[in-house]
C-alpha positions as CSV (number, residue, x, y, z in Angstrom):
1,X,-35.7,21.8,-35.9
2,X,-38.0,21.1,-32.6
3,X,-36.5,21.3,-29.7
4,X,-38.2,17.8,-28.4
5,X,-36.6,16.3,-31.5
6,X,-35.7,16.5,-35.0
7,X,-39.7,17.9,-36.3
8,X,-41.8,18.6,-33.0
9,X,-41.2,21.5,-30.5
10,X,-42.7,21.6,-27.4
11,X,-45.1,24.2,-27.9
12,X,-47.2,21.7,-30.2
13,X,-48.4,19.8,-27.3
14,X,-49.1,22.3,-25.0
15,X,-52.7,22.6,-23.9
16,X,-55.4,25.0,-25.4
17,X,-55.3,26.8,-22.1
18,X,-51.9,27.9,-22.1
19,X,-50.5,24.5,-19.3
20,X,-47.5,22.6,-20.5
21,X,-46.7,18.9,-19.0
22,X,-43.3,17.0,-20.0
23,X,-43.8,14.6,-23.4
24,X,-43.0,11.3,-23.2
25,X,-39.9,10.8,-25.3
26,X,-41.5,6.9,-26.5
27,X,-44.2,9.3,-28.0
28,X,-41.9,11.4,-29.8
29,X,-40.1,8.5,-30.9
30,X,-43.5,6.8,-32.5
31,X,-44.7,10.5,-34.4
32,X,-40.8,10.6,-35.9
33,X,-41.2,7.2,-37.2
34,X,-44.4,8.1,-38.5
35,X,-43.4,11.8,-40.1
36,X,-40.6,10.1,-41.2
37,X,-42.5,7.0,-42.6
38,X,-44.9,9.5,-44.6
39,X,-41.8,12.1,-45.2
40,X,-45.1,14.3,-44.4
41,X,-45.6,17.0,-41.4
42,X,-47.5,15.9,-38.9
43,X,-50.1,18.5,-37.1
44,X,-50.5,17.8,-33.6
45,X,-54.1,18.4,-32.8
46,X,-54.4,17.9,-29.5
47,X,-51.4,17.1,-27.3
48,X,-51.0,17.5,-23.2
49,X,-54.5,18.5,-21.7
50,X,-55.1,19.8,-18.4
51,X,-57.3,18.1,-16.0
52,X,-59.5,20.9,-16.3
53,X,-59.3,21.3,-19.8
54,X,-59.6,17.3,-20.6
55,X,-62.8,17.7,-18.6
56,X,-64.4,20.5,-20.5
57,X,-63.7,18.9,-23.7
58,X,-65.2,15.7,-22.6
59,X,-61.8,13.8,-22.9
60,X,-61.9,10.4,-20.4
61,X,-61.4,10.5,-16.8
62,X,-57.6,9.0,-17.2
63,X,-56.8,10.0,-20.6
64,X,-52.9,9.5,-21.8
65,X,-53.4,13.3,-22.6
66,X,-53.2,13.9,-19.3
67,X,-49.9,12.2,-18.6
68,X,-48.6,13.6,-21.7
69,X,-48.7,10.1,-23.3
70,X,-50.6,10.8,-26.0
71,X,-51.5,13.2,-29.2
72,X,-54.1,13.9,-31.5
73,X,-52.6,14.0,-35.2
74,X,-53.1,14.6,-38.9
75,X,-51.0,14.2,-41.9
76,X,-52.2,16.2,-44.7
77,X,-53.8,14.3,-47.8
78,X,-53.6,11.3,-45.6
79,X,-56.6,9.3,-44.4
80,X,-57.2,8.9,-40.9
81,X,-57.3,5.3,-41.3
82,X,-54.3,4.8,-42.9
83,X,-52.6,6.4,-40.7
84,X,-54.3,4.5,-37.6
85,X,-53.6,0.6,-40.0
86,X,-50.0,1.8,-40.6
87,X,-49.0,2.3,-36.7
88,X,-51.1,-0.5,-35.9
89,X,-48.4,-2.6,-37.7
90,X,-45.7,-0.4,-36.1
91,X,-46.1,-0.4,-32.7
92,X,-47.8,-3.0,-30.7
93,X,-48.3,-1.8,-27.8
94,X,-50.2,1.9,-26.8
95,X,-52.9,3.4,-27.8
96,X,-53.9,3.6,-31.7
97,X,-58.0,5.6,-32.0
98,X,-59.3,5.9,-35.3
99,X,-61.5,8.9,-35.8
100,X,-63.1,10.6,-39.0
101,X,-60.7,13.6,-39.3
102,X,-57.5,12.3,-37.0
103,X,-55.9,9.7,-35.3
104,X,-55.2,9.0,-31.3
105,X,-51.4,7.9,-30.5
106,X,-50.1,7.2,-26.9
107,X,-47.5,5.1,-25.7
108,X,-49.5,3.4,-22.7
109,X,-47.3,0.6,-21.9
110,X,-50.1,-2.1,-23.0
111,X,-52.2,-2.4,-26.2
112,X,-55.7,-0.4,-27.0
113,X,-57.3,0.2,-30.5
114,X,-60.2,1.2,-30.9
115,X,-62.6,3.8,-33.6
116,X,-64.5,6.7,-33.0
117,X,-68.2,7.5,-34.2
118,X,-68.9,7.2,-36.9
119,X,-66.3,5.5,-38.4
């Protein structure tokens, strides 16, 4: 048990260089419906990032990352784009990226969708 919620712990989100940031609850709530949905684990890949960090990695200038709005996931033996389709249907509003090998969620209050390179 996480201490966020049922199946995510904070430590999952915290940045690659050690920072932590609070998680918006609305995107714990959408990765439960989605673990739950898939009665899979979901990996968080990348979760909070540091203005630093989001910098060195490239990330944009006002990434949800940095708000702790958003994470990068992965359900094992799941494709990317179903996963992206599935909480396309789910959730209208926030931020739904479709990449090769994982999927961008964020609760930003409006509506984004987009695919990565080479998609």
């Amino acid at each position: 048990m996480g201490d966020l919620s049922a199946h995510f712990d904070a430590s999952e989100f915290r940045c690659r260089d050690g920072s932590e940031h609070p998680i918006n609850p609305n995107l714990i709530n959408m990765l439960e419906w989605i673990r739950n949905f898939y009665r899979r684990p979901v990996t968080i890949m990348s979760g909070y990032r540091s203005p630093d960090y989001n910098a060195a990695v490239g990330g944009a200038k006002r990434s949800q990352h940095l708000l702790g709005n958003a994470a990068d996931i992965v359900i094992a033996g799941i494709e990317p784009r179903s996963v992206a389709y599935l909480a396309a249907r789910q959730f209208p509003h926030g931020g739904i990226g479709e990449y090769r090998t994982f999927v961008h969620i964020d609760c930003r209050p409006g509506k984004a969708r987009w695919k990565g390179k080479g998609v």
